[in-house]
N, C-alpha and C positions, 0 to 999 in steps of 0.2 A: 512710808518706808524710810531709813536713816539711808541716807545720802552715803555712798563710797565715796574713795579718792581712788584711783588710779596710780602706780604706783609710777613714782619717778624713774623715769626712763636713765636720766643724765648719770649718777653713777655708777651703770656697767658702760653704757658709751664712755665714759673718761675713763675705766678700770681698762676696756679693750684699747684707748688709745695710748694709754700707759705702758700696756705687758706690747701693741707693737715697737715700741721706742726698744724693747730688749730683744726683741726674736731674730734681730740680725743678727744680735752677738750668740745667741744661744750654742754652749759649749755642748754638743751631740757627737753619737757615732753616725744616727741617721742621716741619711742622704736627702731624703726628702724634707724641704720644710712646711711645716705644722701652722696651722691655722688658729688664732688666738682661743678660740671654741677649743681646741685643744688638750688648754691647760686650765681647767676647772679652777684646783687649788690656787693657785696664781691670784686668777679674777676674781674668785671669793676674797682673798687675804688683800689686795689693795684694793677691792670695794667696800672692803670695812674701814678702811683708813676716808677714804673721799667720800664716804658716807655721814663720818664725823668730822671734815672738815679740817683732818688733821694729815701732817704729814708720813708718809710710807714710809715707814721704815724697815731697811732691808739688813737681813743678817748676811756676813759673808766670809766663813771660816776659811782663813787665806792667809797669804804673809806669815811662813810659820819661820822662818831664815833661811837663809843660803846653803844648798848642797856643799856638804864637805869635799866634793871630788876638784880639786882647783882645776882641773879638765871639763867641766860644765858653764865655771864661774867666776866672775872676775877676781872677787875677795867675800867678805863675810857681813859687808853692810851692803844695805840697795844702793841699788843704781838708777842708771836711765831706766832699765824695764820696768825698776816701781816707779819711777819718777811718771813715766808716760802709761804705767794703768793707774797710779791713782789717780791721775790728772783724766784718764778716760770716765773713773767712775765719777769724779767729782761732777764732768759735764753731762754725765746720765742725768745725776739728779736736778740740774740746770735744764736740761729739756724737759725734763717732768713737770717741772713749775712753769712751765709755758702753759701746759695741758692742764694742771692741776695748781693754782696758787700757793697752796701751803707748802707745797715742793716734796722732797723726798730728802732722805738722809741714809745711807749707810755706814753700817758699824762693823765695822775690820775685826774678825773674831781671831786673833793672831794665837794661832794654834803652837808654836813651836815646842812653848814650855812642855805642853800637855806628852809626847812623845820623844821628846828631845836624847832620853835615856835609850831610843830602842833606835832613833837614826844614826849616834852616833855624834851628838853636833851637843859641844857644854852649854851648861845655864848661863854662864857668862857671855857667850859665843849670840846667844839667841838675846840674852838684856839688851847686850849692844845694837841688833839687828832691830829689836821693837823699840828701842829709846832711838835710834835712827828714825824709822817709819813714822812714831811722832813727830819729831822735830821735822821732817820733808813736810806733811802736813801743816803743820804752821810756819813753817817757812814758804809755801807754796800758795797758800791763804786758802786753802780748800776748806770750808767751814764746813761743808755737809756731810765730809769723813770724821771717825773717830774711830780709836782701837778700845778695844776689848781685849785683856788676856786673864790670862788666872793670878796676875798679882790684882785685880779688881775684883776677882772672887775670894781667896781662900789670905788677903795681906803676905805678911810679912812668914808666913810657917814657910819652913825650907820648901827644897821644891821633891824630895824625893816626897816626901810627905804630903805634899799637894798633889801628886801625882795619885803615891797610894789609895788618897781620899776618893779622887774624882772616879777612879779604876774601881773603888770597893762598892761605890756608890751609883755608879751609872754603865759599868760596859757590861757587853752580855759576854756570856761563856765561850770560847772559843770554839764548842762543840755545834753552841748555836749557827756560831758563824760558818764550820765548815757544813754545816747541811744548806746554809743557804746559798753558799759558793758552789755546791753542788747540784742545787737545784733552779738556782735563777742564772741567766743571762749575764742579767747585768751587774752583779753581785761577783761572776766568775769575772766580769772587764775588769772591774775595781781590784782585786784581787791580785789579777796579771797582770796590772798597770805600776801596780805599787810593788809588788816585786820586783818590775824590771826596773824602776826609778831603785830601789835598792842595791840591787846590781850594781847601777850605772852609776849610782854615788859610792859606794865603797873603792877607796883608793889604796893602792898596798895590801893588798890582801894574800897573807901567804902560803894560803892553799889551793889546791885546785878550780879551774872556772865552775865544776859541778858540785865540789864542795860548798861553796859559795854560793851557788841557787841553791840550795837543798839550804842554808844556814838564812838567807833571803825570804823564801817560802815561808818559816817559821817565825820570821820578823814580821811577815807582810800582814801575820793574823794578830799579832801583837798592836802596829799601829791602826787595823781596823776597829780593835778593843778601842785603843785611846780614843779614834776620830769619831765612834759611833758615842763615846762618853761625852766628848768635848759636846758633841751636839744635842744631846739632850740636856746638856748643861746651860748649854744658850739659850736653848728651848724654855727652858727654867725662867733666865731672865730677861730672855723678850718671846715673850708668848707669844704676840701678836704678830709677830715680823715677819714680811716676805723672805723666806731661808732660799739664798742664793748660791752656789755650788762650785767651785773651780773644775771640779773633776764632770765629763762627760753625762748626762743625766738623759734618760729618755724620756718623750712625750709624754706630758700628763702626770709626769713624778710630783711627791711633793717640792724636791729642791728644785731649783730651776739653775742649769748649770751654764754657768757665763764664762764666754773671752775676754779676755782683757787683753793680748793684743795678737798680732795675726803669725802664725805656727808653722810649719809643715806640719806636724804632729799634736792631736788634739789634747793631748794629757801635759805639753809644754807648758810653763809657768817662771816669770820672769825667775823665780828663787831657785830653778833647776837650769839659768840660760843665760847667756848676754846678749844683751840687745845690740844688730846689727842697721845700719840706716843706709839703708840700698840708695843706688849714685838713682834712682828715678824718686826719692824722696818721702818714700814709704818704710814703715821697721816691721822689722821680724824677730823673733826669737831662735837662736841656735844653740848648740854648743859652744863653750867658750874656743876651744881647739879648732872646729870650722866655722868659726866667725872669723878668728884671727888669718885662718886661711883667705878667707875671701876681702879685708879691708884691714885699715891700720887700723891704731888703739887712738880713744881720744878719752881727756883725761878732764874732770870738771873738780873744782876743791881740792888737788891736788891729790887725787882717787883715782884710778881707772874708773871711765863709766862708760863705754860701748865702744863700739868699732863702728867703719866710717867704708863703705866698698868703694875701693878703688879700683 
């Protein structure tokens, strides 16, 4: 009779000591936390990387630019809150390589351009924001980040036109969408997350507060077109990649939704906040307006970049 082998045990033991290094940050509504067994997709998708010996790589559609509401935000380029998440992601992919030698590497999929027309926030506004985010990455010597946007997909075509493409090309109908904000969960959170981030970023608005959720509402399914486009477009160019999530995600999804840094509110994100550094040495995210309430401004490059509680 031909002889088996038994199969190697060691790349789901390294794929589950892998996905624990992330399930502290895991960005959730639930209250309970979930057991690596949990997340199926996850363990397949970095068992195929330490299978071949090669490094994880993680997608991360994030950093699209700064809320226009100067009431959330310091100004229009990062600050300490990207300074101190990509300096978090950078040190994920550092404990991976403890567990796994080839390491990991995440790719910043900088969504701004992709909906920039429907937030309200220019091309230029958003160039500056991601030619910033580069340059903190190599100024900060974080090798295992990289950005991703749609000037490495679609060149030098304007952008209204880049937009059109990726819109004609990859998002679903809005009809689709509303049946499944109607029928799922967690499709209805995303939905009333992103409206109320529309809200809260519209400055000067000179009509009614109910006008403006009713005009909000109808944006909120517009940027789900783009973000559901942008993501099969990354899908496109990294097949393989573990797809990581800003926004809230439940157990078992395919994305797996990560914090980057520590909230009252889980849908917070350094590019809707400023970063406050509590007098016990820990940060937070807030509003710029109750940050400023609670600590002074401290100022790096001759920038605002956080507040300091006093």
């Amino acid at each position: 009779m031909p002889l088996t082998t038994a199969p190697d045990p060691r790349p789901t033991r390294i794929s589950a000591a892998i996905l624990r290094l992330l399930l502290p940050h895991h960005r959730t509504t639930e209250r309970t936390p979930a057991p690596v067994q949990a997340f199926p997709h996850q363990l397949r998708r970095i068992g195929d990387f330490v299978r071949d010996g090669a490094p994880v790589v993680f997608t991360l559609p994030a950093f699209p630019c700064k809320s226009p509401n100067p009431a959330k935000v310091l100004g229009r380029l990062p600050d300490q809150g990207e300074r101190l998440s990509l300096g978090f992601l950078h040190r994920l992919c550092t404990d991976i390589e403890r567990i796994h030698p080839p390491g990991a590497r995440i790719v910043i999929c900088s969504d701004g351009h992709v909906f920039g027309d429907v937030i309200h926030v220019p091309d230029p506004h958003i160039d500056a924001y991601a030619d910033e985010l580069r340059g903190l990455i190599a100024r900060l010597g974080l090798t295992r980040l990289s950005v991703f946007d749609l000037r490495d997909v679609l060149g030098d075509l304007p952008y209204d036109a880049k937009r059109a493409r990726v819109h004609r090309h990859h998002a679903p109908t809005v009809d689709t969408l509303r049946a499944e904000v109607h029928a799922d969960d967690h499709a209805r959170a995303l939905y009333r997350g992103i409206t109320r981030f529309l809200v809260e970023d519209t400055a000067g608005y000179p009509g009614t507060r109910s006008a403006l959720q009713r005009a909000c509402r109808q944006r909120a399914y517009a940027v789900l077109q783009r973000s559901r486009a942008w993501g099969a477009l990354v899908a496109e160019h990294h097949p393989a990649a573990v797809r990581l999530s800003i926004h809230p995600q439940p157990v078992g999804a395919a994305k797996f939704g990560i914090r980057l840094l520590d909230a009252p509110d889980a849908w917070t994100t350094p590019w809707h906040s400023a970063a406050l550094h509590r007098a016990d040495g820990t940060w937070t995210l807030l509003p710029r307006a109750r940050a400023a309430q609670l600590g002074r401004l401290v100022t790096a490059d001759g920038r605002p970049s956080h507040f300091r509680q006093t």
